[in-house]
C-alpha positions as CSV (number, residue, x, y, z in Angstrom):
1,X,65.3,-54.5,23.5
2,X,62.6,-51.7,23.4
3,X,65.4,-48.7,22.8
4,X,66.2,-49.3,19.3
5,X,62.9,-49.8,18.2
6,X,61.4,-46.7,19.5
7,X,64.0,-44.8,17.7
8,X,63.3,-46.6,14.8
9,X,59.6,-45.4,15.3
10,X,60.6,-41.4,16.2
11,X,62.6,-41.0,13.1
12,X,60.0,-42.9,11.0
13,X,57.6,-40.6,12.5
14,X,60.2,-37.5,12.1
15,X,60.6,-38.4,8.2
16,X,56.6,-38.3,7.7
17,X,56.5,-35.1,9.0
18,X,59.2,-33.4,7.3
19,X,57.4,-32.7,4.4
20,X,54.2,-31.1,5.7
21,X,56.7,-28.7,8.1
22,X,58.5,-27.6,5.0
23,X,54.8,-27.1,3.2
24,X,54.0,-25.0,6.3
25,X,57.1,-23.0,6.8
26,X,56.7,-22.2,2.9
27,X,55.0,-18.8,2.3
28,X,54.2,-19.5,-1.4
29,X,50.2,-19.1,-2.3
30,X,49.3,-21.9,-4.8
31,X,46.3,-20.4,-6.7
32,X,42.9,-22.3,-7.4
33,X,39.9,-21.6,-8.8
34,X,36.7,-20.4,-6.5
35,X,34.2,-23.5,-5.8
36,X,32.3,-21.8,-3.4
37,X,29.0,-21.3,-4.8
38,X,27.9,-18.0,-2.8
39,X,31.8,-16.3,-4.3
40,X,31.2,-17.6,-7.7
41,X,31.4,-14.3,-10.0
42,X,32.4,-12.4,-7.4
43,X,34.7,-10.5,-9.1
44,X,38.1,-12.5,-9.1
45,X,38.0,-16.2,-10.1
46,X,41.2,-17.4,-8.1
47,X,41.8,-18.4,-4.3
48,X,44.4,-20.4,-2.5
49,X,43.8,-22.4,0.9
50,X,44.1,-22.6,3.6
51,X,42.7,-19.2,3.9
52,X,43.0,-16.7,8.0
53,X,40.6,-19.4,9.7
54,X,42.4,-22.4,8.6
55,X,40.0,-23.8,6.3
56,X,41.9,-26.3,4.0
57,X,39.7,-26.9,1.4
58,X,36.8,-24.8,0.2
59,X,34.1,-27.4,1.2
60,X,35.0,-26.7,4.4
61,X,34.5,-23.0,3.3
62,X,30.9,-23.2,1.5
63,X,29.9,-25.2,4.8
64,X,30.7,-22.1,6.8
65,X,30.1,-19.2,5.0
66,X,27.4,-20.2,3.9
67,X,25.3,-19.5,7.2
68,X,25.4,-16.0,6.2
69,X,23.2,-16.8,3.4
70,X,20.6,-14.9,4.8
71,X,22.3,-12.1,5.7
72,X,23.3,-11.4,2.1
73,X,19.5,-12.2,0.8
74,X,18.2,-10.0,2.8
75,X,20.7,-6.8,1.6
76,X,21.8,-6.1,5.2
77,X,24.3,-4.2,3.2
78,X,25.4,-4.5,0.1
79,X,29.5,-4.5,0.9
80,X,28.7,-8.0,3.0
81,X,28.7,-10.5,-0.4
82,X,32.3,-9.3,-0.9
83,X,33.8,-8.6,2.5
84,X,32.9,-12.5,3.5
85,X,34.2,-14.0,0.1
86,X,37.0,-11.7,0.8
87,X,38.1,-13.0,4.3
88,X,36.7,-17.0,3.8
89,X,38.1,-16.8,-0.1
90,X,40.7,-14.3,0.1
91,X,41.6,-13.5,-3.3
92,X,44.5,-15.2,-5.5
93,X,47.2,-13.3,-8.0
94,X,49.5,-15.8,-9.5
95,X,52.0,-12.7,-9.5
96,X,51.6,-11.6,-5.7
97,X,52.6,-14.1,-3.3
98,X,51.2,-12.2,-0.2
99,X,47.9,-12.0,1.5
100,X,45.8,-9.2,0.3
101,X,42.8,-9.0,2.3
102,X,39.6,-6.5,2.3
103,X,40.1,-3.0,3.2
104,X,39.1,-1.9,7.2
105,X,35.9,0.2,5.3
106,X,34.7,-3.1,3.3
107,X,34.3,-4.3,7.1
108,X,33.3,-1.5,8.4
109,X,30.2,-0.9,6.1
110,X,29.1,-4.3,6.2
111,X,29.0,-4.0,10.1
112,X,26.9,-1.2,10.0
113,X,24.3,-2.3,8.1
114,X,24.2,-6.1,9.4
115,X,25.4,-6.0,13.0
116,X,22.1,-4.4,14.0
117,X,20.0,-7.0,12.6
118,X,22.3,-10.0,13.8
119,X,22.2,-8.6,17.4
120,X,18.0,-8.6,17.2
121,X,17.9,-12.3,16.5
122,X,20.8,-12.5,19.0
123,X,23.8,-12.5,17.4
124,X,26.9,-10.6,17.8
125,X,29.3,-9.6,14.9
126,X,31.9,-12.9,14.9
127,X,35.3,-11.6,16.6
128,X,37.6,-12.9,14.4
129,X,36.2,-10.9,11.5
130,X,37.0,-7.4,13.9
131,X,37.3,-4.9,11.7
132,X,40.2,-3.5,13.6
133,X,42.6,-6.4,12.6
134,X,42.2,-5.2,9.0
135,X,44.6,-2.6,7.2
136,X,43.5,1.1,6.1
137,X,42.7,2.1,3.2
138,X,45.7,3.7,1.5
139,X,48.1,1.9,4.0
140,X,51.7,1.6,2.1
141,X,52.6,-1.7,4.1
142,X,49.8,-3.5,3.6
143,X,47.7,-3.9,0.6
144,X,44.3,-4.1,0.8
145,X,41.1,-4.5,-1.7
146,X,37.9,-2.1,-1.8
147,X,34.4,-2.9,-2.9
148,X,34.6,0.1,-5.3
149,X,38.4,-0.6,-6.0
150,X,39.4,-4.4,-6.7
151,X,43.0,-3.1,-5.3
152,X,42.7,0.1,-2.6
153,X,47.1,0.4,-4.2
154,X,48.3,-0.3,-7.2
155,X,50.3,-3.8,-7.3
156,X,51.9,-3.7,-10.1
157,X,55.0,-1.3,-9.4
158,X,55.9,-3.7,-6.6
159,X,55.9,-6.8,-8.6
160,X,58.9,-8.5,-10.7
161,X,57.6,-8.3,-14.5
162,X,56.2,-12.0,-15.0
163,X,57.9,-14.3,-17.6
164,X,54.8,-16.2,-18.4
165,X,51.5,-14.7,-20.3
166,X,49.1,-17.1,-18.5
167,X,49.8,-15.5,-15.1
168,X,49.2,-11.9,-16.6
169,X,46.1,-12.6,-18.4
170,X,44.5,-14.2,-14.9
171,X,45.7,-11.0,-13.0
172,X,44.0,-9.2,-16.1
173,X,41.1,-10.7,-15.2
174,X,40.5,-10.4,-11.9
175,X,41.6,-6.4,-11.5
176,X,39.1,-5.6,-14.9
177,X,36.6,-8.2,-14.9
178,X,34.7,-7.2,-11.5
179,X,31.1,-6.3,-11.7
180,X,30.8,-4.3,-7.8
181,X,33.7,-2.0,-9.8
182,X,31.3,-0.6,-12.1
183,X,27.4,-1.1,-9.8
184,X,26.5,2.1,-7.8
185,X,25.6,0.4,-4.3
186,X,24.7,4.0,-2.3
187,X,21.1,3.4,-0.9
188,X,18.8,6.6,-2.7
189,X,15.8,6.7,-4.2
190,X,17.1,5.6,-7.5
191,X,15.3,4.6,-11.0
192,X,12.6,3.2,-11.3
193,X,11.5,4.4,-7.8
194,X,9.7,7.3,-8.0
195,X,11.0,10.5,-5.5
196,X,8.5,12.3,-3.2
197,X,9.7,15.8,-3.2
198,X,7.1,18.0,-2.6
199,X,5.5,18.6,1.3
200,X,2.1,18.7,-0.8
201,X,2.1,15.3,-1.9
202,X,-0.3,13.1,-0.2
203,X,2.3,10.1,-0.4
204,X,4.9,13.1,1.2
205,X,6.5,11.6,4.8
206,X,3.5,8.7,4.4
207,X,5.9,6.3,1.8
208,X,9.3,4.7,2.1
209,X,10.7,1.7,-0.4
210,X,13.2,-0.1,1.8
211,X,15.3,2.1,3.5
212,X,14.3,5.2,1.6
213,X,11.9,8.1,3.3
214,X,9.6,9.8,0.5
215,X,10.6,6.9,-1.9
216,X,7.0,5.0,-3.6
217,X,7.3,2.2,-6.2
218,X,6.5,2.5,-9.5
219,X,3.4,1.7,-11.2
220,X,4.6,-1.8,-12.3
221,X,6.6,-4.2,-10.8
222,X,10.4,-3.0,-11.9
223,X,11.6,-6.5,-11.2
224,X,9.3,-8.0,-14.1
225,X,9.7,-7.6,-17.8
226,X,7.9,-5.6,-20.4
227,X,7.0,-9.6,-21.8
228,X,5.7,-11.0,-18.4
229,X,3.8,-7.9,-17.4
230,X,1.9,-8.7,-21.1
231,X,1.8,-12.3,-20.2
232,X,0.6,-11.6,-17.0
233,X,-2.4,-9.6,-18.2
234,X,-3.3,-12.1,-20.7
235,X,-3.2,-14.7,-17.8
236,X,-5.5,-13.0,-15.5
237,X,-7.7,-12.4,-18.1
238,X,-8.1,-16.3,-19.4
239,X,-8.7,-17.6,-15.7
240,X,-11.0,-14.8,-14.5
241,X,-12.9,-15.0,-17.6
242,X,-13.2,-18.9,-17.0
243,X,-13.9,-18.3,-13.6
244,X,-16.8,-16.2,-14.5
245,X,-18.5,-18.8,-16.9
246,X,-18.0,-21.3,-14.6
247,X,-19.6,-20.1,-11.9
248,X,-22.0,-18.2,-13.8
249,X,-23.3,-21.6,-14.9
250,X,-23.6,-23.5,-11.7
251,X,-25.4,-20.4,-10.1
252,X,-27.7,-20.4,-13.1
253,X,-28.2,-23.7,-13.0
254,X,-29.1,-23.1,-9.2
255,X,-31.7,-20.8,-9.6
256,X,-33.6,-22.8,-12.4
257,X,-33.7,-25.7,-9.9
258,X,-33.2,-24.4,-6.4
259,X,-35.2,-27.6,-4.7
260,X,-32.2,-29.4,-5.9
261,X,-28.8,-27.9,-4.2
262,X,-30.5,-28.6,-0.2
263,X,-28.3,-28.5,2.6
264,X,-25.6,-29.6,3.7
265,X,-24.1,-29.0,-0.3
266,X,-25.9,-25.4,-0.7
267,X,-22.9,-23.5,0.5
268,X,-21.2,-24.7,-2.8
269,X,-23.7,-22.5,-4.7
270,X,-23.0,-19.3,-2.4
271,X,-19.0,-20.3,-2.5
272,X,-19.8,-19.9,-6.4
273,X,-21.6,-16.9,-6.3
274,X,-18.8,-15.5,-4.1
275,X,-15.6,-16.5,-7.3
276,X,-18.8,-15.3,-9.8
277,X,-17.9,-11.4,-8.0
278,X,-14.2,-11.9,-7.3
279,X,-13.9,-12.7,-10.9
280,X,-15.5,-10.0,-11.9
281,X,-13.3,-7.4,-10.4
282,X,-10.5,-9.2,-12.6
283,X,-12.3,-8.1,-15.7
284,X,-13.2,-5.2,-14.4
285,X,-9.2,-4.4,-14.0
286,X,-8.8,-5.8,-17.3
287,X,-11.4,-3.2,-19.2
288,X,-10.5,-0.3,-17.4
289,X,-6.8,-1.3,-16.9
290,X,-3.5,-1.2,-14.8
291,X,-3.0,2.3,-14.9
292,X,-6.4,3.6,-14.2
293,X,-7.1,1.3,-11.5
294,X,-3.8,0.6,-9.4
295,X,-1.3,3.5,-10.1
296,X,-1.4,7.7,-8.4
297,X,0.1,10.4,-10.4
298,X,0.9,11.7,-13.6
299,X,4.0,11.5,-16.1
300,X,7.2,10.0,-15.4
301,X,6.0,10.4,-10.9
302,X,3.3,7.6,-11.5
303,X,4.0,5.0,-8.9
304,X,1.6,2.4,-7.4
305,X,-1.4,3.3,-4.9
306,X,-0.7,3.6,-1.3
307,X,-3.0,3.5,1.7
308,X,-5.9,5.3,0.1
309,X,-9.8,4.7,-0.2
310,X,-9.8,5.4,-4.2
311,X,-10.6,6.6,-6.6
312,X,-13.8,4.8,-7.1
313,X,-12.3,2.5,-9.6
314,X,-9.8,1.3,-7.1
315,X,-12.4,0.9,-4.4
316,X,-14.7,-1.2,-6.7
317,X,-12.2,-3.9,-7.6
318,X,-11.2,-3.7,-4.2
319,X,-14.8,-4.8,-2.8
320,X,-15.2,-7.1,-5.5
321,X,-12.2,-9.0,-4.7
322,X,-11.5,-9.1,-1.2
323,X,-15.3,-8.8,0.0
324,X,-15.9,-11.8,-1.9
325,X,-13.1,-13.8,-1.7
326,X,-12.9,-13.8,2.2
327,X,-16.8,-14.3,2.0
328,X,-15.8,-17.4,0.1
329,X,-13.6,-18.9,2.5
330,X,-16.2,-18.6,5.4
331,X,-18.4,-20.1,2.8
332,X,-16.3,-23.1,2.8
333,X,-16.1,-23.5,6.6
334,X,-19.9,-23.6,6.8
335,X,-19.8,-26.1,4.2
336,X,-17.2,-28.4,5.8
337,X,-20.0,-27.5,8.9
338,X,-22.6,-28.7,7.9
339,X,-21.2,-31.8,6.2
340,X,-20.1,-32.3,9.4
341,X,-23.2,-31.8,10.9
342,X,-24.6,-34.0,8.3
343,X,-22.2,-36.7,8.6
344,X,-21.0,-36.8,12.1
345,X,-24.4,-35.8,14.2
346,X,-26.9,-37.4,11.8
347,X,-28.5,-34.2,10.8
348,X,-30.9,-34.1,8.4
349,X,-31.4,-31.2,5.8
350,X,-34.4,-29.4,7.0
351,X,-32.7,-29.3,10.6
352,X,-29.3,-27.7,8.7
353,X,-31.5,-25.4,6.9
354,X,-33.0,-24.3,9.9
355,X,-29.7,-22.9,10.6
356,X,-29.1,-20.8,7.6
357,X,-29.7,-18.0,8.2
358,X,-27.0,-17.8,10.7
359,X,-24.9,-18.8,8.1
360,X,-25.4,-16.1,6.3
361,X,-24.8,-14.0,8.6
362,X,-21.4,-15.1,9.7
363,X,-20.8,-15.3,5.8
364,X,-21.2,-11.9,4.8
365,X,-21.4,-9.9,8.0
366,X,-17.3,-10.8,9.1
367,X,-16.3,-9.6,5.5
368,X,-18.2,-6.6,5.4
369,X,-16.5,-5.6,9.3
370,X,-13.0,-6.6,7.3
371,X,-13.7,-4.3,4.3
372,X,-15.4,-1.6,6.8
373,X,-12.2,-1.3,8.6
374,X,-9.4,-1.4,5.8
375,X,-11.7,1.2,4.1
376,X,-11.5,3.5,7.7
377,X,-7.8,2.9,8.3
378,X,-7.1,3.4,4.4
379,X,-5.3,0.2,3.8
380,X,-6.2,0.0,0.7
381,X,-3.3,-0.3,-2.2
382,X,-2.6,-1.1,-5.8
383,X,-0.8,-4.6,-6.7
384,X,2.2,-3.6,-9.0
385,X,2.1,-7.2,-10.6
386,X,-1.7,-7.9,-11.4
387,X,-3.1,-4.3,-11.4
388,X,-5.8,-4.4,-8.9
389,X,-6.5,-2.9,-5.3
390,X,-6.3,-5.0,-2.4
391,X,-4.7,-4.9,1.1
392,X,-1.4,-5.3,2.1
393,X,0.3,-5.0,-1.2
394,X,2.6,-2.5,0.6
395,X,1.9,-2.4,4.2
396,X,3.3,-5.9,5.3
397,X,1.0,-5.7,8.8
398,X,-1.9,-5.3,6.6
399,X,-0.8,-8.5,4.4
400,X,-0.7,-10.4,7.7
401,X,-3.8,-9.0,9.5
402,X,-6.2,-8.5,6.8
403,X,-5.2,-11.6,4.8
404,X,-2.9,-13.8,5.7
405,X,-4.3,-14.6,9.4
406,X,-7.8,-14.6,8.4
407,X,-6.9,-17.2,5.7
408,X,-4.9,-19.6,7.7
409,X,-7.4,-19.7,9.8
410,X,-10.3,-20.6,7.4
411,X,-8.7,-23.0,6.0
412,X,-7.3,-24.5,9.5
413,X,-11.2,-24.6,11.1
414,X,-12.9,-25.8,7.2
415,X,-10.3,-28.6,7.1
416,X,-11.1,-29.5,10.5
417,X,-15.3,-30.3,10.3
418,X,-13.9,-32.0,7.3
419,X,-12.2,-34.3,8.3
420,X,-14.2,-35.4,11.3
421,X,-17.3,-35.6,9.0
422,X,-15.2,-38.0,7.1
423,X,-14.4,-39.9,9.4
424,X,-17.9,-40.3,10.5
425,X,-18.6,-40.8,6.9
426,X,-16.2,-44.0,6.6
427,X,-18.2,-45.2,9.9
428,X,-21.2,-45.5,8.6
429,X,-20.6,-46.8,5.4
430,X,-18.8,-49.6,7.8
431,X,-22.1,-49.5,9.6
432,X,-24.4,-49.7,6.7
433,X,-22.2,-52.3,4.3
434,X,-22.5,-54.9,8.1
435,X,-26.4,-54.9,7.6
436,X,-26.6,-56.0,3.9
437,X,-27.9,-52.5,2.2
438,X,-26.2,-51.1,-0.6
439,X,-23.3,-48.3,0.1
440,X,-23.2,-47.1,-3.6
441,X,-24.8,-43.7,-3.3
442,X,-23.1,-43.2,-0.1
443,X,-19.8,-44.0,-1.8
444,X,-20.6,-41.7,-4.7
445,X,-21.7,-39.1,-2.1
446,X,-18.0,-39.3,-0.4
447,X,-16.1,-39.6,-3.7
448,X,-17.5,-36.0,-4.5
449,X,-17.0,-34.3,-1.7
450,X,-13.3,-35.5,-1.5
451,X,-13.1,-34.6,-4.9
452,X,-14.7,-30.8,-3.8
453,X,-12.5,-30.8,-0.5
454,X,-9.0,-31.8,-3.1
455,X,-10.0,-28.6,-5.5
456,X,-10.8,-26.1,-2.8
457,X,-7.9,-27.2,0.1
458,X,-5.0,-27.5,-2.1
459,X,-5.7,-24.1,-3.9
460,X,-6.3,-22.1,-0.7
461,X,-2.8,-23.7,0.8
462,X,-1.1,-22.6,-1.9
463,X,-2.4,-19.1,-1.9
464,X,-1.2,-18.8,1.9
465,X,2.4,-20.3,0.7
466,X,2.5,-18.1,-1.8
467,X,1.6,-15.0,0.5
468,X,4.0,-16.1,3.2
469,X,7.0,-16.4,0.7
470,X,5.6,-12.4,-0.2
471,X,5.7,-11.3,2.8
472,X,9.3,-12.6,3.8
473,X,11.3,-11.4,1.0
474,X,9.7,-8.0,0.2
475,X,11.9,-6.2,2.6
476,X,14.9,-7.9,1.0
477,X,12.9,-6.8,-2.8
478,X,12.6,-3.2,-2.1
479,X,16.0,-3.0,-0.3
480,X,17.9,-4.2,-3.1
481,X,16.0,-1.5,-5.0
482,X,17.6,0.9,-3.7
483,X,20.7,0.1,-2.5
484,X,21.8,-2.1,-5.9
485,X,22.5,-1.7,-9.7
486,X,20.0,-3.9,-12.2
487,X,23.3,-6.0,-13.1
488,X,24.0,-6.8,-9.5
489,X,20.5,-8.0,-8.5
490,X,20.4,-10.4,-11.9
491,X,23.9,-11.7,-11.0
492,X,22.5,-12.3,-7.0
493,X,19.3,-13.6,-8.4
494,X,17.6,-11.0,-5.9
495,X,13.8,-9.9,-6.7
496,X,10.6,-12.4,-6.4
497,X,10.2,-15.1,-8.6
498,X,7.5,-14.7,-11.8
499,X,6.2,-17.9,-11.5
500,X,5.1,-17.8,-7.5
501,X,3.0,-14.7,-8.7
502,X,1.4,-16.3,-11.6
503,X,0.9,-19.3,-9.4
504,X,-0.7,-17.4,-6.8
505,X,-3.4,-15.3,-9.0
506,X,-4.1,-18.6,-10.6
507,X,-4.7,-20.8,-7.6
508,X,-6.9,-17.8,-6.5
509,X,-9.3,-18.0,-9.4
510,X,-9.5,-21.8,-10.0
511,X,-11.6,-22.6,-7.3
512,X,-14.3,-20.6,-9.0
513,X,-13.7,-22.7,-12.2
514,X,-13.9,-26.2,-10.0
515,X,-16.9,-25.3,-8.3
516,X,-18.8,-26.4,-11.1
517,X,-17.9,-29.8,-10.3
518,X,-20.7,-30.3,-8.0
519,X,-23.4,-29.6,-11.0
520,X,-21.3,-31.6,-13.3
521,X,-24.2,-34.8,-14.0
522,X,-26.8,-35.5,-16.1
523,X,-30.0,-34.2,-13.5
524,X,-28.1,-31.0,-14.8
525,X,-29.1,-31.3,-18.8
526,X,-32.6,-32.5,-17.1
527,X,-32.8,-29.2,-15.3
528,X,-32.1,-27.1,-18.3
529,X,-33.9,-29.0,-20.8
530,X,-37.2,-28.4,-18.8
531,X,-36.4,-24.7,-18.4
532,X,-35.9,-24.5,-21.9
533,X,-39.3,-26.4,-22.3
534,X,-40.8,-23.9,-19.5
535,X,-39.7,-20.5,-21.6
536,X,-40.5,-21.9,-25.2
537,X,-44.2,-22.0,-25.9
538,X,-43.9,-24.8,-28.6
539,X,-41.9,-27.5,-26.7
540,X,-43.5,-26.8,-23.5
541,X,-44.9,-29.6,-21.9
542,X,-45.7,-31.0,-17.7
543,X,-42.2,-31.0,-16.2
544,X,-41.0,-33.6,-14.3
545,X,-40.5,-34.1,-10.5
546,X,-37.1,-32.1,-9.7
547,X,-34.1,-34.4,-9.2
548,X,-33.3,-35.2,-5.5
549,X,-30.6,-34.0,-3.8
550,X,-27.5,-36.8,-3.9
551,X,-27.2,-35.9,-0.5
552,X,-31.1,-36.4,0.3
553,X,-30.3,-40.2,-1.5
554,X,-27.5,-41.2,0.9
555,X,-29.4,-39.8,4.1
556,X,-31.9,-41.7,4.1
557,X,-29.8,-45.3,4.3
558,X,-27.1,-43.8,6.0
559,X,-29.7,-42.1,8.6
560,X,-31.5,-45.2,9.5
561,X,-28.9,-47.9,9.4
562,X,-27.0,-45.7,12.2
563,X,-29.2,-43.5,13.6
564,X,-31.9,-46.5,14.1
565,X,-34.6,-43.0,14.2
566,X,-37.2,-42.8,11.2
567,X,-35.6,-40.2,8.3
568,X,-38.1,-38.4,8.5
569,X,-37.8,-37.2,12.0
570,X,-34.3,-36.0,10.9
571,X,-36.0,-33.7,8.3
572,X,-38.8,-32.4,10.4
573,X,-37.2,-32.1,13.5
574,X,-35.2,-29.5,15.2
575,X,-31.1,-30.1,16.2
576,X,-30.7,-32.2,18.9
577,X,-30.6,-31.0,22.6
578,X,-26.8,-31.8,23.0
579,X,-25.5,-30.3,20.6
């Protein structure tokens, strides 16, 4: 009974499979175009699947390939692009109905330059792209393509003449249309890098760019525009400019009134004073300009300072900025200190203050050891984009010990006495709201200092994003320098991106404009107005008591509804023996 209905079954089954064992058996290519993002524009616009690794449609493809993403962002070499679109999209001529893969020297060269790299992270070159399965250049049995050569032999004296004109005009296109035919990809020290020639150069056996010995970049960044590098002047100059009215104002407004700004809040005013200089080696960069400040040389070998300790231009801006921007950032911790101390120990001012001068001299004493020893190992080097000396610009180990470290750091240790004086904060509002007093100056206290902890944290993070996303691609930046042609690199999408640089130079100026936000209230006009009245003879007249501290106002509920001690004995006393 069973018999005739698994026969039945077998030639049903037989039937279904007839058609996909005459599709296989079938050596004909059917042609479609390239979907594959990472081969789009590769230099042929046709492919047919499934390709050598049995891929059957190109989603399966892009999922594969591209995990070598990195590999061609990086410019391990710059035959890799094409060799892997090559073998995962092989190429498709409507008029040759055979296989034509990449030439054994395509493999080859993109071997050389990435198999080193893959085998440091641990990786071995894949087996099934050997580079010994691949035909020779030149063979006459097997044709092949070439980075340089979209066909390594000529096809067309092997090929029936086509009928139709739609065929010809595709195989048109992809033998003439194909950018790597025309782009020079042999690494030199090629314009706009600048050649180091002479053995009496400073920069000679002391400078590479990529790959390249005796190869420094130019004075401006070659990846930017003449437009941006404009733009980018004029935007350096609006925010440093504002910068340095900003703070120039709330340290002004400090020294008219000094009984005002007490502890824990009178870091803000050195954190000020500390943009007030950085912004000031902006404009000083901006008067004297690019060239005299961040470039070496003369005539068409200017390039971009390297590892020096001037000229004194140089060193001044230099000072300016990185003296007082890392001065800054300690700044901050102490603040986010002694709001702690403030906060969560129930300090009161007087006790903080005692501690000040310590402050100080963890404030300015680390930055001068800093600039002390990038001065002695002569780290010091011009910025191609903004114009101004700083560290690590070209040395990547300077960029990560002199500023990227030191930054994350700060900001890690400044975030955290934040937020546990915050937290102690919220407590005793809870404490002092339970026994009836009013939490409003607290509240007001705590809305400020989030608002100052908002403008200062999210500024500083993005600096450090900015300066990580630097120092990853700048290997893969310089490389393709050297090693590509301008059309390639646009096509790619290789080089940094403006916007991360105009970001980054504005996030690093704004907290100098925001700083002004603790003076921003009406005891500030009060403090002016009697200054005026002081230094005019006409309208002078008794001043009035100086404005308290909104710090002092909070203390004193927030000190004895959760200390239960007397404020004063907070103010007059020394730190506690515990802590």
């Amino acid at each position: 009974m069973s018999s005739p209905h698994c026969m039945c079954w077998l030639l049903a089954l037989s039937f279904s499979l007839l058609p996909r064992l005459a599709h296989a058996a079938s050596k004909d290519i059917v042609c479609e175009p390239i979907t594959v993002p990472m081969c789009k524009g590769i230099g042929y616009n046709l492919t047919y699947m499934p390709n050598q690794f049995n891929h059957d449609t190109q989603e399966e493809v892009g999922l594969e390939v591209h995990q070598f993403w990195p590999l061609v962002r990086i410019r391990c070499s710059p035959d890799l692009l094409f060799f892997l679109c090559s073998m995962y999209t092989p190429i498709c001529l409507p008029d040759y109905k055979k296989p034509l893969p990449p030439c054994r020297s395509v493999c080859e060269r993109a071997k050389r330059g990435c198999s080193p790299l893959m085998i440091q992270y641990g990786f071995e070159w894949p087996e099934r792209m050997s580079c010994e399965q691949l035909p020779m250049l030149g063979d006459p049995d097997r044709l092949c393509m070439d980075q340089n050569n979209s066909e390594s032999t000529t096809l067309s004296p092997s090929l029936p003449k086509p009928t139709p004109k739609g065929p010809t005009r595709h195989h048109s296109t992809a033998a003439k249309s194909s950018p790597p035919q025309k782009c020079d990809r042999e690494c030199r020290c090629r314009a706009p890098l600048v050649p180091i020639r002479k053995e009496a150069h400073l920069l000679y056996n002391r400078v590479h760019t990529g790959s390249q010995p005796n190869c420094a970049l130019p004075c401006h960044q070659p990846y930017f525009s003449q437009d941006e590098r404009t733009f980018t002047t004029f935007w350096i100059g609006l925010w440093s400019v504002l910068c340095f009215v900003s703070t120039l104002t709330t340290v002004a407004t400090f020294l008219i009134d000094m009984e005002r700004f007490k502890y824990p809040e009178r870091p803000i005013i050195f954190l000020a004073t500390c943009y007030l200089f950085v912004s000031l080696g902006y404009i000083v960069r901006l008067l004297a300009g690019h060239e005299r400040v961040a470039c070496g040389g003369v005539g068409e070998q200017r390039h971009i300072l390297y590892d020096t300790t001037g000229p004194a231009l140089c060193t001044l801006v230099f000072l300016l900025i990185y003296f007082f921007g890392m001065a800054s950032s300690i700044w901050w911790v102490v603040l986010s200190f002694t709001w702690f101390l403030a906060a969560g120990m129930k300090w009161g001012n007087e006790a903080i203050a005692g501690y000040s001068q310590y402050f100080h001299l963890a404030a300015w004493l680390v930055p001068s050891v800093k600039s002390i020893a990038v001065l002695a190992l002569s780290s010091v080097d011009g910025d191609p984009v903004a114009g101004i000396c700083y560290v690590g610009n070209q040395n990547l180990e300077s960029l990560r010990g002199f500023v990227l470290a030191p930054l994350v750091v700060y900001l890690f240790t400044g975030s955290l006495f934040l937020l546990a004086g915050f937290v102690s904060l919220f407590r005793i509002r809870s404490v002092i709201k339970q026994g009836g007093t009013k939490t409003d100056k607290l509240e007001k206290l705590m809305i400020r200092i989030g608002m100052f902890t908002v403008l200062y944290t999210v500024p500083a993070t993005i600096v450090v994003a900015c300066l990580v996303y630097e120092q990853h691609y700048r290997p893969g930046w310089e490389r393709a320098l050297s090693c590509s042609c301008p059309a390639e690199r646009q096509r790619l999408g290789l080089g940094p991106d403006y916007a991360v640089f105009m970001l980054k130079y504005f996030m690093c100026l704004v907290v100098g404009i925001t700083s002004g936000v603790w003076i921003w209230s009406g005891k500030t006009l009060e403090s002016w107005r009697r200054f005026i009245a002081r230094c005019v003879p006409c309208g002078a007249r008794k001043p009035a008591a100086s404005g308290s501290s909104m710090y002092s106002e909070a203390s004193t509920a927030l000190t004895a509804r959760a200390g239960g001690a007397p404020p004063g004995s907070y103010h007059k006393a020394g730190p506690p023996s515990h802590v």
